[in-house]
Wavefront OBJ file of the C-alpha trace (Angstrom):
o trace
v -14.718 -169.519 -87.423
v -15.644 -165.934 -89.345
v -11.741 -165.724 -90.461
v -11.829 -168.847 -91.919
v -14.747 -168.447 -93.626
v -13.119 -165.595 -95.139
v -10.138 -166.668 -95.336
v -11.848 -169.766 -97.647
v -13.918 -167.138 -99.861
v -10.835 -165.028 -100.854
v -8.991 -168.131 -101.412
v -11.695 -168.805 -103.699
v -12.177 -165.513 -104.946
v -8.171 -165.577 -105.654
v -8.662 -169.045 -107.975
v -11.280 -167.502 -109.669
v -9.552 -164.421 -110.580
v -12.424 -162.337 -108.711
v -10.338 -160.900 -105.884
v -11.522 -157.040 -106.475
v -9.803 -154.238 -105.329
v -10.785 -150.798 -104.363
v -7.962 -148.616 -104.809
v -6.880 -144.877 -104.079
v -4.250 -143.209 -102.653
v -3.076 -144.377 -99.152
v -0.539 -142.802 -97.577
v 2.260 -145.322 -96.210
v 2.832 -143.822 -92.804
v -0.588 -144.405 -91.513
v -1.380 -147.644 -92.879
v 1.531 -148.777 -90.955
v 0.779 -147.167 -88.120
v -2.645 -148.279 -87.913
v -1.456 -151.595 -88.679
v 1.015 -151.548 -85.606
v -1.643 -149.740 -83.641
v -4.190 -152.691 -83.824
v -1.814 -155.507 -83.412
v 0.288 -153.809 -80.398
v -1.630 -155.968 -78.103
v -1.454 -159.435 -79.702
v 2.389 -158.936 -79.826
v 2.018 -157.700 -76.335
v 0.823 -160.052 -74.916
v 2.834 -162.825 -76.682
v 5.575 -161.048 -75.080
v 6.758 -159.440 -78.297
v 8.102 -156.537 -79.016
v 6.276 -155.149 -82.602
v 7.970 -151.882 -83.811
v 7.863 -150.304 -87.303
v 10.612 -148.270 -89.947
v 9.151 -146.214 -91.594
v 11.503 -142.947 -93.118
v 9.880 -139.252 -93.840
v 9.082 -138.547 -97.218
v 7.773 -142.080 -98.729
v 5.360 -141.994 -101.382
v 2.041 -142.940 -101.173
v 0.543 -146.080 -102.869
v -1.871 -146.323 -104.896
v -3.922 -149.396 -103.054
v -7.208 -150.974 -101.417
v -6.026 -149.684 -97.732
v -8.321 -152.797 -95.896
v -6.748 -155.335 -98.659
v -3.168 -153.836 -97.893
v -3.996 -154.130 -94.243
v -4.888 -157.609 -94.663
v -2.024 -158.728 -95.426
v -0.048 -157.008 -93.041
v -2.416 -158.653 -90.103
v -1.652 -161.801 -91.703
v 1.918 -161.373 -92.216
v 2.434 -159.864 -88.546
v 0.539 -162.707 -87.177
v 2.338 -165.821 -88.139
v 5.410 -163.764 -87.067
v 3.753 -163.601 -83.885
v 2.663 -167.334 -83.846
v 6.504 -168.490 -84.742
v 8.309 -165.710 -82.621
v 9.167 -166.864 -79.044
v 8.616 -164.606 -75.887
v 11.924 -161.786 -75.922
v 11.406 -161.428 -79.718
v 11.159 -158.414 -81.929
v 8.958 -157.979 -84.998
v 9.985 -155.104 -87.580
v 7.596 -153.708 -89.777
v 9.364 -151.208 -92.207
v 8.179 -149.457 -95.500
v 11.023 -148.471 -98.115
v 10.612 -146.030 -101.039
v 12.139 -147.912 -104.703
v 11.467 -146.928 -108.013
v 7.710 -146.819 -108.694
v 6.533 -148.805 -105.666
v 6.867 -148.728 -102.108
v 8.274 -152.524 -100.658
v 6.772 -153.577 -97.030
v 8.291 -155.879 -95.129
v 7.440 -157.872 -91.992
v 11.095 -159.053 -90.433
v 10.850 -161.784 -87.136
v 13.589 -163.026 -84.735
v 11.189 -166.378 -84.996
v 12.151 -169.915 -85.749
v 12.863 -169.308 -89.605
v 12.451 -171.577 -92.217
v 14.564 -173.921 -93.784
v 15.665 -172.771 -97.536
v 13.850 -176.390 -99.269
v 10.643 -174.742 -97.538
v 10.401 -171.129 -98.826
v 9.400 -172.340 -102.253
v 6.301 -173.925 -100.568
v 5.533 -170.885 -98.315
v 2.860 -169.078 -100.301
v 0.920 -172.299 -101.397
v -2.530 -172.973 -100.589
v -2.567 -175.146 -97.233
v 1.061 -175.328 -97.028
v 2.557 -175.373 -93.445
v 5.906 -176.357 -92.429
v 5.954 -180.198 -91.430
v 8.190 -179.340 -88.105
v 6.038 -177.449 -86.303
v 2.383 -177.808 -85.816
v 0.176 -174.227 -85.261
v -2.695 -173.063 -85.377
v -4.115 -171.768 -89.357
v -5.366 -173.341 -92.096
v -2.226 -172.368 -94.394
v -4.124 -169.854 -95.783
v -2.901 -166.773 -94.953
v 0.011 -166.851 -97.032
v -1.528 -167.284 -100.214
v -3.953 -164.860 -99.352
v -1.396 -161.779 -98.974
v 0.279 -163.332 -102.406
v -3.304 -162.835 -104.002
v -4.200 -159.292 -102.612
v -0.440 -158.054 -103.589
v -0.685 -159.444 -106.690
v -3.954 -157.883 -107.489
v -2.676 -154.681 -106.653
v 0.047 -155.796 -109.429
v 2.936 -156.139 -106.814
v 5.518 -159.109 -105.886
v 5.799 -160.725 -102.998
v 8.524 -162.926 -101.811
v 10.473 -164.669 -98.195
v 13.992 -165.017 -97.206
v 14.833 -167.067 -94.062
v 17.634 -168.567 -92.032
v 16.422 -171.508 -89.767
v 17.315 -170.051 -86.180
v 17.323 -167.074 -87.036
v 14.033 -165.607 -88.208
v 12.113 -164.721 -91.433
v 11.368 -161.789 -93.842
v 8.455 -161.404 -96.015
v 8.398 -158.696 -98.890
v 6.117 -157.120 -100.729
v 6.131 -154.277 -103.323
v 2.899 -152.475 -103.874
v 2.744 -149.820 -106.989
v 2.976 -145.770 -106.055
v 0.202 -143.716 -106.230
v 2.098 -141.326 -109.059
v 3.224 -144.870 -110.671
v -0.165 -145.988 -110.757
v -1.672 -143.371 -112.450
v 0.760 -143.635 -115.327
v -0.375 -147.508 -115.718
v -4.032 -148.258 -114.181
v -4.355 -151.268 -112.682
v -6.911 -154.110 -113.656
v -8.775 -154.464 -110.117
v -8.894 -158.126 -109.574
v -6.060 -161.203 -109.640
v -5.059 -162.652 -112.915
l 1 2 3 4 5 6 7 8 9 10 11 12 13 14 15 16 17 18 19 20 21 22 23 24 25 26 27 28 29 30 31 32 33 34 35 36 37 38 39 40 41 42 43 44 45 46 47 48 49 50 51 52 53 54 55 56 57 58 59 60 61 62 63 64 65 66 67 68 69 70 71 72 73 74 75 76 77 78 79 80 81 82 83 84 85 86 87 88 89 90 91 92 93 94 95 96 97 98 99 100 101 102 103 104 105 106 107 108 109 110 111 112 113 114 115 116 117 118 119 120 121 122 123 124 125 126 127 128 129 130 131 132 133 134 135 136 137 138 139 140 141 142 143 144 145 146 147 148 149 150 151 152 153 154 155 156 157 158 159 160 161 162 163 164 165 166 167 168 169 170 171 172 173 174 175 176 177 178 179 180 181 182 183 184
């Protein structure tokens, strides 16, 4: 009941262009791994295995670490929902110019190509398969990466599993261009 409370006050907070964050440098490699760290057991215990990618030398970001987080759990976790016992979840970090992308791959169910447009919309959820959620979380990670002035996007083949992206700006990027806490 406490995550979707919260989940309904960002969603709010992301409307009303109020979705603050605080950031500073965060280095990549241990956001991920205490991202993987805290949802090792969930996977676990879903029978999934949850690994990461994540090569030497990437550049820190300049983010809110508990935003970025955020939307890792909630990416991670409707892999986990849609990923069947024997499945893999990959959670990699790649350097590209000026901004670091994340990405959160499944071997789940996938969704169909008509659907992806839909994917990040408030209360959206696909139509063939009823879970658990509010169809928030989606457009929650869309808000807190684009407050931190990234992208975010899906690809998917039905069958096959999912990919969600996100870019989030360098910390050496970042201070050439500050970035206006809060959503547009």
């Amino acid at each position: 009941m406490d995550r979707l409370i919260q989940d309904l006050l960002d969603v709010t907070r992301i409307d009303a262009g109020q979705l603050f964050v605080r950031p500073g440098r965060v280095p990549v490699r241990e956001l991920i791994e205490d991202t993987l760290h805290a949802q090792k057991v969930l996977a676990s215990s879903a029978g999934i295995d949850l690994r990461s990618i994540v090569p030497s030398g990437i550049p820190d970001i300049w983010a809110d670490p508990n935003r970025v987080t955020q939307a890792l759990d909630n990416l991670i976790g409707n892999a986990i929902k849609f990923t069947k016992p024997g499945g893999r979840i990959t959670l990699a970090a790649e350097s590209r110019p000026g901004e670091v992308m994340f990405s959160v791959a499944d071997t789940g169910l996938g969704i169909a190509e008509c659907d992806l447009p839909n994917v990040f919309d408030r209360f959206w959820q696909t139509s063939r398969m009823k879970k658990d959620g509010a169809g928030l979380g989606l457009a929650i990670v869309k808000g807190i990466v684009e407050a931190h002035g990234g992208r975010v996007w899906a690809e998917s083949s039905p069958g096959q599993g999912s990919t969600f992206f996100f870019t989030i700006p360098t910390a050496r990027q970042a201070a050439r261009a500050p970035l206006d806490n809060r959503v547009h």
